[in-house]
C-alpha positions in Angstrom: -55.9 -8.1 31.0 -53.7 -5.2 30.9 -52.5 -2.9 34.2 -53.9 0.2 35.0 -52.0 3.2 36.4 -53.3 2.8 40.1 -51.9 6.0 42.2 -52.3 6.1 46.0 -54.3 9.0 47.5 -52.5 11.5 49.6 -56.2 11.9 51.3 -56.5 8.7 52.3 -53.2 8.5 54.0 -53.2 11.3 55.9 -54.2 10.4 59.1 -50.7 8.1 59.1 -48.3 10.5 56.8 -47.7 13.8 55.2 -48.0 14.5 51.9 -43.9 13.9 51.4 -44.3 10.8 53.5 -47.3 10.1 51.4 -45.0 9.9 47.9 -42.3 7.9 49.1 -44.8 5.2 50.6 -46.1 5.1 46.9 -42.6 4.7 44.8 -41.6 2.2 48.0 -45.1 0.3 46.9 -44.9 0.5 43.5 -47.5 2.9 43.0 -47.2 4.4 39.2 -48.4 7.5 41.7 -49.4 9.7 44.2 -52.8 11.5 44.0 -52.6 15.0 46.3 -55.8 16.0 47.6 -55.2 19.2 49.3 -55.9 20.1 53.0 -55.9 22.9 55.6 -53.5 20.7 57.9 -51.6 19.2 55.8 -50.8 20.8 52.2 -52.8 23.7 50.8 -52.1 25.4 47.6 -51.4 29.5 48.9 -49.4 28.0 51.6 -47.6 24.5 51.1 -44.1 24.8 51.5 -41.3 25.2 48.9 -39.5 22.7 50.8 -42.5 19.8 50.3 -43.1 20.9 46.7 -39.2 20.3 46.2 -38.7 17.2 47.8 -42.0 15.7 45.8 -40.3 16.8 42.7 -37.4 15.0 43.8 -39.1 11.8 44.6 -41.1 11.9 41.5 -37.7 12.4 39.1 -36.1 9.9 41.4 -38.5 7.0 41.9 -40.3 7.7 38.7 -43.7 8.0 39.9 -46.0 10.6 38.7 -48.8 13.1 40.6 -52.5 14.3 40.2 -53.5 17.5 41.9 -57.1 18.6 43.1 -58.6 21.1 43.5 -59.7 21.9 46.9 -62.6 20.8 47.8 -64.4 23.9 49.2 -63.7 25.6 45.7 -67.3 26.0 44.0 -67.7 26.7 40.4 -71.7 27.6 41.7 -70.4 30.5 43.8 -72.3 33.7 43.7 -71.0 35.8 46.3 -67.9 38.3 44.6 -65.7 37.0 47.1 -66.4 32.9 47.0 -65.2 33.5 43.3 -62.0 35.7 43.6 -60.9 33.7 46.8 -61.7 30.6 44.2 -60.1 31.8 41.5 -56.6 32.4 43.3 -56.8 28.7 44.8 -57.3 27.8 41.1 -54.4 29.6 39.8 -52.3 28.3 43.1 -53.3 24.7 42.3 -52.3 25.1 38.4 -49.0 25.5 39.3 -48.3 22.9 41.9 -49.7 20.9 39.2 -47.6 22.1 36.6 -44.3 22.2 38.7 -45.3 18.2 39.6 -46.3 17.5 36.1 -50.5 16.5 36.9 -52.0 16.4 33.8 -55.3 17.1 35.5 -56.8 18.8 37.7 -60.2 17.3 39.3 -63.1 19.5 41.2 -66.4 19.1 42.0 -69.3 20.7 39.8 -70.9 23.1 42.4 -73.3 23.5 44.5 -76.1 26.1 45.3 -75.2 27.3 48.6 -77.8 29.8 48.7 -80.5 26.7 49.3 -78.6 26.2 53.0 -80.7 30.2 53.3 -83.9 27.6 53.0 -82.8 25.7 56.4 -83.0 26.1 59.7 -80.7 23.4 61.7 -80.8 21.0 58.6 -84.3 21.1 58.2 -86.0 22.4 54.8 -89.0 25.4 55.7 -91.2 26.4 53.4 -91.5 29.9 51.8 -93.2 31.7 48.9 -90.7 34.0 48.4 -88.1 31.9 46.8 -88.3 28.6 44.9 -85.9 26.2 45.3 -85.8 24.9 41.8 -85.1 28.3 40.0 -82.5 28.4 42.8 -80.8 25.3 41.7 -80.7 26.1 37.6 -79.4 29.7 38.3 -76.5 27.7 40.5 -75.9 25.3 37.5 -76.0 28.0 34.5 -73.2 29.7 36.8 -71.6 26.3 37.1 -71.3 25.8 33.5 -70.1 29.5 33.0 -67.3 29.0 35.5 -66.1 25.4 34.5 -66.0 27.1 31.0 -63.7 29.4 32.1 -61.7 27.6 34.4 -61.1 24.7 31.3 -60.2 27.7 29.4 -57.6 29.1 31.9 -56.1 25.5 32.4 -55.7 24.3 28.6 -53.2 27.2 28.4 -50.9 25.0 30.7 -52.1 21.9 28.8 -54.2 20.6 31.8 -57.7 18.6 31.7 -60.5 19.6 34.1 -61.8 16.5 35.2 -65.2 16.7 37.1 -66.7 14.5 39.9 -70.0 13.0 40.1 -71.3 13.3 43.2 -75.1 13.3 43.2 -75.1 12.6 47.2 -74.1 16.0 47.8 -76.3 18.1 48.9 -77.8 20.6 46.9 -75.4 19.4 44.0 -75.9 21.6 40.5 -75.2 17.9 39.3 -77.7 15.7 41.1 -77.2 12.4 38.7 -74.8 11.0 36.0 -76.8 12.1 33.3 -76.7 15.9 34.4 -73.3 15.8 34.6 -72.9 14.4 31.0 -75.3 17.2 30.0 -73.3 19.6 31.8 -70.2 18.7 30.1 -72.1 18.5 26.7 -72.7 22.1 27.3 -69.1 23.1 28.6 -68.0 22.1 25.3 -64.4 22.1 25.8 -62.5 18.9 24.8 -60.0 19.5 28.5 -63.4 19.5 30.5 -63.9 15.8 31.1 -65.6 13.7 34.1 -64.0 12.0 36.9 -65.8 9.4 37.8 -65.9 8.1 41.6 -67.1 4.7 41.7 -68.1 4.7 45.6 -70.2 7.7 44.2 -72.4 6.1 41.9 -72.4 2.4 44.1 -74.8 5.1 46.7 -76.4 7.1 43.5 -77.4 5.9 40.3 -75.4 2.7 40.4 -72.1 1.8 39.1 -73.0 0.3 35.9 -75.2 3.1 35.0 -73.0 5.8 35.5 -70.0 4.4 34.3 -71.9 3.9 31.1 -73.4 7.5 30.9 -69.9 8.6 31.9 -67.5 5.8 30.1 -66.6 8.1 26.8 -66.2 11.5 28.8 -63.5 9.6 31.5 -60.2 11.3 32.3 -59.9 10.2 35.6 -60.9 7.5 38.3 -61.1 7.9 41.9 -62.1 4.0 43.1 -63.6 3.6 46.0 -66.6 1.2 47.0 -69.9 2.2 48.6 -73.0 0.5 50.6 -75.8 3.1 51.7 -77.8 4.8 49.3 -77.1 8.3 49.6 -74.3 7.8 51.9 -70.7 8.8 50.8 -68.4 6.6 52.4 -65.3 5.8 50.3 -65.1 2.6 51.5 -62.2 0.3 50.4 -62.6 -1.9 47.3 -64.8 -4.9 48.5 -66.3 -3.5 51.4 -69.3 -2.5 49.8 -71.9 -3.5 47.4 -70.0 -2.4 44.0 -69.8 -4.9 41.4 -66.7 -3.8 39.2 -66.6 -6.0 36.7 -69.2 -4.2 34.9 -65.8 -2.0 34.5 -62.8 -4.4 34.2 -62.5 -3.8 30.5 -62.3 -0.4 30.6 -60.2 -0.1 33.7 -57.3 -2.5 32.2 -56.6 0.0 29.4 -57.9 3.5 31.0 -54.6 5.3 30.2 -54.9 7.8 33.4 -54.8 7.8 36.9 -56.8 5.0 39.0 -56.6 6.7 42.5 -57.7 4.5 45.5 -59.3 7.3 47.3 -60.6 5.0 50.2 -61.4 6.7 54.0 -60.0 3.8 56.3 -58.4 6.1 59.0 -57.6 3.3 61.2 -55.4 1.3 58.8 -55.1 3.9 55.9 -52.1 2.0 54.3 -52.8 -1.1 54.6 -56.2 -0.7 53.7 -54.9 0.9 50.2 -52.7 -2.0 49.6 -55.8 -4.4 50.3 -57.8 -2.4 47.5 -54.9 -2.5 44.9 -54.8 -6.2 45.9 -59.0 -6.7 44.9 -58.3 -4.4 41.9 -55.6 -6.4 40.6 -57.9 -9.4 41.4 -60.5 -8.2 39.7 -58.2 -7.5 36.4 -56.6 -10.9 36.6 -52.9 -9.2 36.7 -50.2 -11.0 38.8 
């Protein structure tokens, strides 16, 4: 089989190195990359400094190792509130240019949620009202969703980048609560830069891997792996430490022409956790 392009995750590492640190652990690896996945601590796209941003250009024109940016994670395309959506916006615009000045051909978020259901809790519990119903809730958050992600693929494809999507149907109050949503979702997007990312570790604890991956398979523009074991539970566990059988994906994986990003959370041993998951992938793939 062939070799995919496995990139380390600047996430995963964190708790052991920055995100500069994080880069030159991947060319000293043999990463083909580094995948940033932006923080308040750490590196944040309004405030990360020109001095970082410089030295990962460096390392990536030096060691030859390319980058993925995402989009912060409390960015939601389902946002309602005027102010969610300008401050979401700006960290949009702010994260297309670190990926353009890193060259990231994507850019990966999460499809929304519907915030206003957390108004339908009281210390994590659900109540029960006649005033509002959840449901019509939910498909006004999604129709938003789908508006946005429009827009933002629109705004990105004029700096030649793909939006790539997550599935995440643990999430709560997700506008994409399975695989086959998000697939519709996209369907309706209907721009060839919106595409899916698909998180393994996600559908191990959701639909399962092989049924996702084969709902998702021809809409794929990224992979974040990562291995799951409790239903509903989001984990990102390392490759092998769950219950996910990727075989079902070997195929695919030894030719997927984009980043394979071993977004694991092993805090304890972040590095050489990663290592020990490009060591199973590599297994799994049969490549020396």
């Amino acid at each position: 089989m062939g070799k995919p392009r496995i990139f380390a995750s600047s996430g995963a590492l964190m708790p052991v190195m920055d995100v500069v640190e994080a880069a030159r652990f991947a060319a000293r690896e043999g990463f083909a990359g580094l995948d940033i996945r932006p923080n308040p601590l750490d590196f944040w796209p309004t405030t990360a400094p020109r001095r970082s941003l410089a030295e990962l250009e460096l390392i990536g024109d030096g060691e030859g190792i390319g980058y993925v940016f995402q989009i912060p994670d409390s960015v939601n395309p389902a946002a309602a509130l005027p102010e969610d959506c300008m401050r979401d916006v700006d960290l949009l615009k702010r994260s297309v240019d670190i990926a353009r000045l890193l060259g990231s051909p994507v850019l990966s978020v999460h499809p929304g949620v519907a915030r206003e259901l957390t108004a339908l809790e009281s210390h994590g519990h659900r109540f029960e009202t006649l005033r509002f119903e959840r449901e019509l809730i939910l498909v006004d958050a999604r129709a938003r969703a789908i508006e946005t992600l429009a827009d933002w693929a629109d705004l990105i494809a004029q700096a030649g980048l793909v939006l790539a999507i997550k599935n995440e149907g643990h999430v709560p109050h997700t506008v994409a609560q399975t695989a086959g949503i998000l697939a519709g979702l996209l369907d309706t997007i209907g721009r060839e830069n919106a595409r899916a990312n698909l998180v393994t570790g996600n559908s191990v604890i959701g639909g399962g891997l092989a049924q996702e991956f084969a709902i998702l398979q021809k809409r794929i523009a990224q992979i974040h792996l990562n291995d799951g074991r409790t239903p509903g539970a989001d984990k990102e566990l390392p490759l092998g430490d769950g219950t996910g059988d990727f075989s079902v994906m070997a195929d695919f994986l030894a030719t997927f022409p984009g980043a394979v990003t071993l977004e694991i959370f092993a805090p304890e041993q972040p590095a050489e956790a990663t290592l020990a998951s490009r060591d199973f992938l590599l297994r799994l793939l049969a490549v020396d």
